[in-house]
VMD Tcl script that draws the C-alpha trace (Angstrom):
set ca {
  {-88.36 -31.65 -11.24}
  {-88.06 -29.65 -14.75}
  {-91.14 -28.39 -14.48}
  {-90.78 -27.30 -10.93}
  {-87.72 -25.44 -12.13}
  {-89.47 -23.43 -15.15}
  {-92.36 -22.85 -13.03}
  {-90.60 -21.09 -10.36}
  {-88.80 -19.12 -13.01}
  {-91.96 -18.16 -14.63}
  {-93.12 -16.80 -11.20}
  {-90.19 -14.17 -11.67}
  {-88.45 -16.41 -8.76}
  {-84.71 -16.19 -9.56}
  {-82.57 -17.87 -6.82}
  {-78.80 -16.58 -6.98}
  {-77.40 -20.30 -6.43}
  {-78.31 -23.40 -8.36}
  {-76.94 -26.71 -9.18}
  {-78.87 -28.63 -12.31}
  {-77.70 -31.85 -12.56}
  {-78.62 -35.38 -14.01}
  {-78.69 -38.03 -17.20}
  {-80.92 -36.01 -19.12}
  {-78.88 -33.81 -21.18}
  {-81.66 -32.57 -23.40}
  {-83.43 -31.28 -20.28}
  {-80.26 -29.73 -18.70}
  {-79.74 -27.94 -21.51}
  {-83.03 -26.29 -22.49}
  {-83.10 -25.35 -18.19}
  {-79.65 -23.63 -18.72}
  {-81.35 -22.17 -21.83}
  {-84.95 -20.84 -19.56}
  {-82.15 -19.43 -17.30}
  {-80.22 -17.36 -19.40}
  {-83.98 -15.99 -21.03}
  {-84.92 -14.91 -17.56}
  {-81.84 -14.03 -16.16}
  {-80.29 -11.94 -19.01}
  {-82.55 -9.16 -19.31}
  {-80.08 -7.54 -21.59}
  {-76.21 -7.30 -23.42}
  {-76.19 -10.90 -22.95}
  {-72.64 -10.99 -24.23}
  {-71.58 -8.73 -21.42}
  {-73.50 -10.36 -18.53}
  {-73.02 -14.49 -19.11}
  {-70.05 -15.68 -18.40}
  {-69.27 -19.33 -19.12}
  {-66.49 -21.64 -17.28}
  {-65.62 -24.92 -18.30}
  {-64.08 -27.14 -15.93}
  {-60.68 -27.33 -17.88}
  {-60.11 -24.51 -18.27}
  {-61.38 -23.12 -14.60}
  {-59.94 -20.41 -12.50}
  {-61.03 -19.82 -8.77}
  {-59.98 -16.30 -9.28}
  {-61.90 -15.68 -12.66}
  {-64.73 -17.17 -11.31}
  {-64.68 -14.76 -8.21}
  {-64.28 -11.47 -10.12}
  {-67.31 -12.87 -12.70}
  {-69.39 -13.54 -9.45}
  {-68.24 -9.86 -8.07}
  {-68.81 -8.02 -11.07}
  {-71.85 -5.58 -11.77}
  {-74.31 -6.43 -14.37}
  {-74.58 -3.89 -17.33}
  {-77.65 -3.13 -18.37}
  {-79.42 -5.78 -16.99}
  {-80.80 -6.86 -13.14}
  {-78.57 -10.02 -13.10}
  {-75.26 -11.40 -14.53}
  {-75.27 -15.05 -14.96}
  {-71.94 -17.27 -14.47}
  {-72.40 -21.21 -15.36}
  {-69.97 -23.49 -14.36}
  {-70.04 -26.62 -16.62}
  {-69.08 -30.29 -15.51}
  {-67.24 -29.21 -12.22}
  {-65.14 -32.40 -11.46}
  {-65.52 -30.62 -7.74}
  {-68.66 -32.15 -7.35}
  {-67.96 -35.98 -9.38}
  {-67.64 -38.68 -6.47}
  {-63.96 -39.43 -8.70}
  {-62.72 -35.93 -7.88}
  {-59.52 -35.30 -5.44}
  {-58.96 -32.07 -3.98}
  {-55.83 -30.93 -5.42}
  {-55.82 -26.86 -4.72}
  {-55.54 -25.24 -1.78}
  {-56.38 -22.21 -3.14}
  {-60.09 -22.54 -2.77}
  {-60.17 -26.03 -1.08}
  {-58.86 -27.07 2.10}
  {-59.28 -30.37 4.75}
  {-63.08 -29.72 5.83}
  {-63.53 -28.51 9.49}
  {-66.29 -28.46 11.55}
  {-69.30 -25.55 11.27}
  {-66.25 -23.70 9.29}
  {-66.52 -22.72 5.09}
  {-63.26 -22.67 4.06}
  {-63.15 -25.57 3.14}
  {-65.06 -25.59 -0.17}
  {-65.82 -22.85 -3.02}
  {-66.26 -20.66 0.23}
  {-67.15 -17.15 -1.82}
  {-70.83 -19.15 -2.80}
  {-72.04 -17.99 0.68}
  {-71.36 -14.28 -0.60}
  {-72.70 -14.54 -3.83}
  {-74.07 -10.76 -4.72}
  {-78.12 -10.46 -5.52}
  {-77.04 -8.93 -8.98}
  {-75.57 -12.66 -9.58}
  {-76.81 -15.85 -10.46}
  {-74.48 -18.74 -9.94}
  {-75.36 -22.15 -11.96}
  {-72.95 -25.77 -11.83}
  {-74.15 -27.76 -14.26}
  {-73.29 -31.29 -14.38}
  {-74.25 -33.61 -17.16}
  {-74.30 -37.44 -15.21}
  {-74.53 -37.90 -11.52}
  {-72.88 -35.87 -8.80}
  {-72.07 -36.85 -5.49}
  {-73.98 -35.66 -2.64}
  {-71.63 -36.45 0.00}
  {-69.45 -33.61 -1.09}
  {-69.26 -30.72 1.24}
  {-69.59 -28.59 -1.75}
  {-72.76 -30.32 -2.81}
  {-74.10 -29.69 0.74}
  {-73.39 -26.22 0.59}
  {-75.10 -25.54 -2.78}
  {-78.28 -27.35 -1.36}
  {-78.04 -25.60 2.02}
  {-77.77 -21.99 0.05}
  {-78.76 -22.49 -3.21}
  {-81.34 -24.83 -4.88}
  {-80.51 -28.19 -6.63}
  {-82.50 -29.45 -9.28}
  {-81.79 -33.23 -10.43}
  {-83.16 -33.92 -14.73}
  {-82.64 -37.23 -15.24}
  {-85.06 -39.54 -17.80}
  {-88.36 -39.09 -17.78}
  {-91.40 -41.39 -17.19}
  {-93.83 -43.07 -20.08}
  {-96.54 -40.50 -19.17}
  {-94.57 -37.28 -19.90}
  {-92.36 -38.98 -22.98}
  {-95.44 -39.64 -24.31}
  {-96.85 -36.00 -23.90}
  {-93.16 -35.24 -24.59}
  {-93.49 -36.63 -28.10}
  {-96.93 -35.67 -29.06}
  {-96.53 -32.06 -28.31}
  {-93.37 -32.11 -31.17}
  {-96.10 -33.41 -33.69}
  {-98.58 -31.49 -32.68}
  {-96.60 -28.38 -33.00}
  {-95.68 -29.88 -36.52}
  {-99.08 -29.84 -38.02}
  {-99.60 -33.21 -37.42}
  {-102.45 -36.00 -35.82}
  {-101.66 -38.55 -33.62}
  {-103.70 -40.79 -31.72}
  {-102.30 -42.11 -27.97}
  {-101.62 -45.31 -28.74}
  {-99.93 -44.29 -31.49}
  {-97.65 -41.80 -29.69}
  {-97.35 -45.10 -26.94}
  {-96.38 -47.57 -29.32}
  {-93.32 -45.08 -30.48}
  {-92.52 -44.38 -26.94}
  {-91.86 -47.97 -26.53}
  {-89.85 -48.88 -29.55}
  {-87.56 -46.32 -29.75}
  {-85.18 -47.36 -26.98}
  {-85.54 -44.41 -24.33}
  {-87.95 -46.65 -21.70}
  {-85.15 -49.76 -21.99}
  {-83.70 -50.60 -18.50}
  {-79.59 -49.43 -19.39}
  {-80.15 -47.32 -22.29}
  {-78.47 -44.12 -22.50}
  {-81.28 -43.08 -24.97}
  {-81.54 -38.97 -24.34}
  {-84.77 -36.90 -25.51}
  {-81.77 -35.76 -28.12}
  {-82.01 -39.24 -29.39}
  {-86.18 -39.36 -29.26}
  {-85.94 -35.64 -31.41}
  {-83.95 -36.97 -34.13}
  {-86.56 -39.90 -34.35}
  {-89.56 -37.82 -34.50}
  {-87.66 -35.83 -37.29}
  {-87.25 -39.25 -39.04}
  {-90.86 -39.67 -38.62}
  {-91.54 -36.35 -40.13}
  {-89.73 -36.83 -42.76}
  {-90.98 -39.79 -43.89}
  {-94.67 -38.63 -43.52}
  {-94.13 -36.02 -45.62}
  {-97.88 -34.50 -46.62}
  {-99.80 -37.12 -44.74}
  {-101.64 -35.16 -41.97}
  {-101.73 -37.91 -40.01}
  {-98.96 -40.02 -38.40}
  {-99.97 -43.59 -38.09}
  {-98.54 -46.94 -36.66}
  {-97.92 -48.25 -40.44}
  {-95.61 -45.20 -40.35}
  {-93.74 -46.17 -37.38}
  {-93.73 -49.64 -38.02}
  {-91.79 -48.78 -41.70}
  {-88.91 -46.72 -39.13}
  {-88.48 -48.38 -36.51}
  {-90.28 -52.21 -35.30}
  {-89.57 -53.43 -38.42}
  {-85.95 -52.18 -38.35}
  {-85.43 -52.92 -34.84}
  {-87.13 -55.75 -34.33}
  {-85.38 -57.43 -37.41}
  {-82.14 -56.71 -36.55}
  {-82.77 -58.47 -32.89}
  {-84.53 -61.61 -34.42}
  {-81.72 -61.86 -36.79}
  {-79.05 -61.71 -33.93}
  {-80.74 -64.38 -31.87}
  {-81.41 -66.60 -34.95}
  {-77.77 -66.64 -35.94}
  {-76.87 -67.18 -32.03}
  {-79.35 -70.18 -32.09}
  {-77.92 -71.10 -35.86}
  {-74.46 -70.56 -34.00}
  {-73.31 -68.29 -36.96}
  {-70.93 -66.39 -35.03}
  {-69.54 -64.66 -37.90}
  {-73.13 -63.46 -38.43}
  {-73.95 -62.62 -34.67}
  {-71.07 -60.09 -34.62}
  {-72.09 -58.17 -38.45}
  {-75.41 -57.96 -36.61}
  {-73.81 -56.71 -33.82}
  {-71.03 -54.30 -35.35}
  {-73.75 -52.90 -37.14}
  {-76.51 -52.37 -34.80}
  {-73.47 -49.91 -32.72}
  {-72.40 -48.19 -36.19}
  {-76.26 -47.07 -36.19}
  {-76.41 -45.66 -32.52}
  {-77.31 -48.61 -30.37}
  {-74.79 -49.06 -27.13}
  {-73.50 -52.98 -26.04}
  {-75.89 -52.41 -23.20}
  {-78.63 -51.68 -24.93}
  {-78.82 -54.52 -27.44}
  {-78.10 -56.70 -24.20}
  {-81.59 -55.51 -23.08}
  {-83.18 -55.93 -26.26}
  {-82.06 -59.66 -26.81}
  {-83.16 -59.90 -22.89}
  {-86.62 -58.52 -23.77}
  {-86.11 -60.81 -27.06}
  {-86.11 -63.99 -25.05}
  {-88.53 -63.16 -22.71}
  {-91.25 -62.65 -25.30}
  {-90.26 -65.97 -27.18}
  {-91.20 -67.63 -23.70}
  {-95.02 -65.30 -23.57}
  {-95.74 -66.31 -26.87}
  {-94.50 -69.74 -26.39}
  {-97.09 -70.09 -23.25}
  {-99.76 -68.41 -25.38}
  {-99.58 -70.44 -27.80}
  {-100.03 -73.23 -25.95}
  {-103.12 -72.60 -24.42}
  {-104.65 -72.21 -28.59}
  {-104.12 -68.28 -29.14}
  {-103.22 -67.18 -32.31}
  {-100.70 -64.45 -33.16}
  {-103.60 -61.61 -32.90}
  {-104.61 -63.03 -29.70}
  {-101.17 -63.29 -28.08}
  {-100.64 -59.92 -28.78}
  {-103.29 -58.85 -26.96}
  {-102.95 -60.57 -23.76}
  {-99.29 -60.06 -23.85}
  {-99.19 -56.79 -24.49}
  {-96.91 -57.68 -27.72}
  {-96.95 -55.90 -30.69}
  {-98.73 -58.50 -33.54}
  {-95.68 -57.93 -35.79}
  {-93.56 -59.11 -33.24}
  {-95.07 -62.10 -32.33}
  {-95.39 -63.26 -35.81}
  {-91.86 -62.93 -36.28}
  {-91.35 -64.63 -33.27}
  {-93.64 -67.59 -33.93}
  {-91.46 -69.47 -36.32}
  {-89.38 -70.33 -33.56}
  {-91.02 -71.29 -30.20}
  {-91.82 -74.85 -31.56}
  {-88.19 -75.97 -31.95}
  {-87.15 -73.92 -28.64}
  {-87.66 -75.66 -25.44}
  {-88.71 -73.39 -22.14}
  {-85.28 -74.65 -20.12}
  {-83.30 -73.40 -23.39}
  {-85.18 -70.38 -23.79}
  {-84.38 -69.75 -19.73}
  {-81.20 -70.60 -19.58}
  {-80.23 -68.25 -22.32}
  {-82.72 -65.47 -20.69}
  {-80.43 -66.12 -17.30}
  {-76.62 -65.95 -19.55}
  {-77.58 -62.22 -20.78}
  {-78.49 -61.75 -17.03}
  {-74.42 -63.26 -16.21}
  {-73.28 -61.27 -19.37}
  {-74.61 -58.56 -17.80}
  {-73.02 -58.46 -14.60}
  {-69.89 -59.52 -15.77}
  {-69.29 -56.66 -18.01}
  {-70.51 -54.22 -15.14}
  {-68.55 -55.79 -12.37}
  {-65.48 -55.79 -14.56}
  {-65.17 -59.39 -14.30}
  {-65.08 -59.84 -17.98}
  {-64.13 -56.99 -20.89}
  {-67.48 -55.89 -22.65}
  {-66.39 -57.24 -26.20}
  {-65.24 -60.96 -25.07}
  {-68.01 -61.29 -22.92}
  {-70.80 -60.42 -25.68}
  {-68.79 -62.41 -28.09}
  {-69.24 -65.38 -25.30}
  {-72.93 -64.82 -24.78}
  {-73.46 -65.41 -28.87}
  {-71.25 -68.51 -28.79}
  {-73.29 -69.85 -25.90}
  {-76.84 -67.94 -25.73}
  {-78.83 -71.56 -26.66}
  {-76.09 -74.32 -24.56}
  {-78.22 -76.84 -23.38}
}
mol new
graphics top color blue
foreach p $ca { graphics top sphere $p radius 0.5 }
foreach p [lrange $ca 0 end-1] q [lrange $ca 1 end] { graphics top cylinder $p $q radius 0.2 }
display resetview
């Protein structure tokens, strides 16, 4: 989708409507950015006008849409986080909204189906929108919507290779894969942005220092051994039932950036790999071996190892299927997120 939208601004075509919208901040942003390099052709001071939703007025918004552009083709107007278009929103002006009526539009931000050539209109809405909206229907049926929300393994990986590149630096692949994988962005619930990924490359970088080439022994010093430690350690103190310990581990792993969610997912994935290498293991691999056929990283299942022989497969399922209750619960509101965590290290390894 965001390179759909750069392409077709790269072609010179400039629609005078859009609505950019998604999870991706980092991508949102740098399209807002491409739009105001091809739009404002000059006196961008004069010709972008910038609304926040707080602080929105119909009228203002109106007379920025109406106004001429000064030495430039196009004047740009971005409207940022319009609670208009949130599926939480209530209508609560009549100036510009009114009860929706059939094949009539008046009854949304009517003046978009007038918008002058000279103008380019933008909403831009960082999280999810809701498409039943009449407004959102109106955008799409006169403007062009362009959804930026995570992107796939293939492209992060390209993603992250071009940054090193463009520092000066080699990389092989599986190098660049085995980053993309450990730095949290791929997890199922992680709210990981390519924000996040920068400031790890930077990390990388910086640690590096002179060394043309990044390799995995450079990684593995920021961010497996790290992150991988920190997750062992939680689910050896839950199986240790230190409590007290679980929630340092805890408190500490959200001080550095990690979200509730998040560690949820990595204990999860924790669990499910002491059960691979458990298998593995029993069928005569060693930890080089399990690795491979499980797709594990070695240093992973050697830390792992010291524990699948007094951790049975029931206890290692039943505590896989109690972050899967943990889970829900905190997302159906059944339970508040800190008591039910604090449950789940209490009773991760019940019998």
């Amino acid at each position: 989708m965001y390179r759909s939208f750069i392409n077709s601004l790269k072609s010179g075509d400039i629609g005078r409507l859009y609505l950019l919208y998604g999870s991706e901040s980092f991508l949102l942003d740098k399209a807002l950015e491409e739009l105001e390099k091809n739009v404002l052709t000059g006196f961008p001071e004069i010709n972008l006008a910038i609304f926040e939703d707080d602080t929105l007025d119909i009228k203002d918004l109106i007379n920025a849409c109406s106004t001429l552009p000064f030495g430039s083709d196009k004047r740009l107007v971005v409207v940022k986080d319009y609670k208009g278009l949130a599926s939480k929103f209530k209508k609560s002006s009549e100036e510009y909204i009114e009860e929706p009526k059939e094949n009539d539009k008046s009854d949304g931000l009517k003046f978009i189906f007038e918008i002058p050539e000279s103008t380019c209109l933008v909403f831009i809405n960082h999280g999810d929108v809701d498409g039943r909206k009449k407004l959102f229907k109106d955008i799409n049926k006169n403007g062009r919507v362009y959804k930026f929300d995570k992107i796939d393994k293939g492209d992060l990986v390209q993603w992250i290779r071009g940054h090193f590149l463009r520092a000066g630096k080699t990389i092989k692949i599986s190098t660049v894969e085995y980053f993309a994988e450990n730095i949290g962005y791929l997890d199922k619930n992680s709210e990981t942005n390519l924000y996040h990924v920068q400031n790890e490359i930077n990390k990388v970088l910086a640690y590096v220092g002179d060394d043309i080439t990044v390799t995995e022994e450079h990684l593995e010093g920021l961010l497996r051994r790290s992150l991988e430690n920190d997750i062992f350690k939680l689910i050896d103190s839950c199986w240790q039932k230190d409590i007290s310990r679980s929630l340092k581990i805890y408190n500490d792993m959200l001080l550095s950036g990690e979200n509730s969610f998040g560690i949820l997912s990595m204990i999860s994935k924790g669990i499910k790999n002491l059960m691979k290498i458990k298998e593995l293991k029993s069928k005569g691999l060693d930890a080089k071996g399990i690795a491979k056929e499980a797709q594990i990283h070695e240093y992973t299942v050697k830390l792992y190892m010291k524990h699948i022989d007094i951790m049975s497969f029931d206890t290692l399922y039943n505590a896989f299927n109690r972050c899967i209750e943990c889970d829900v619960n905190i997302k159906s509101g059944k339970m508040q997120e800190r008591l039910s965590i604090e449950l789940l290290f209490t009773t991760l390894f019940d019998e």
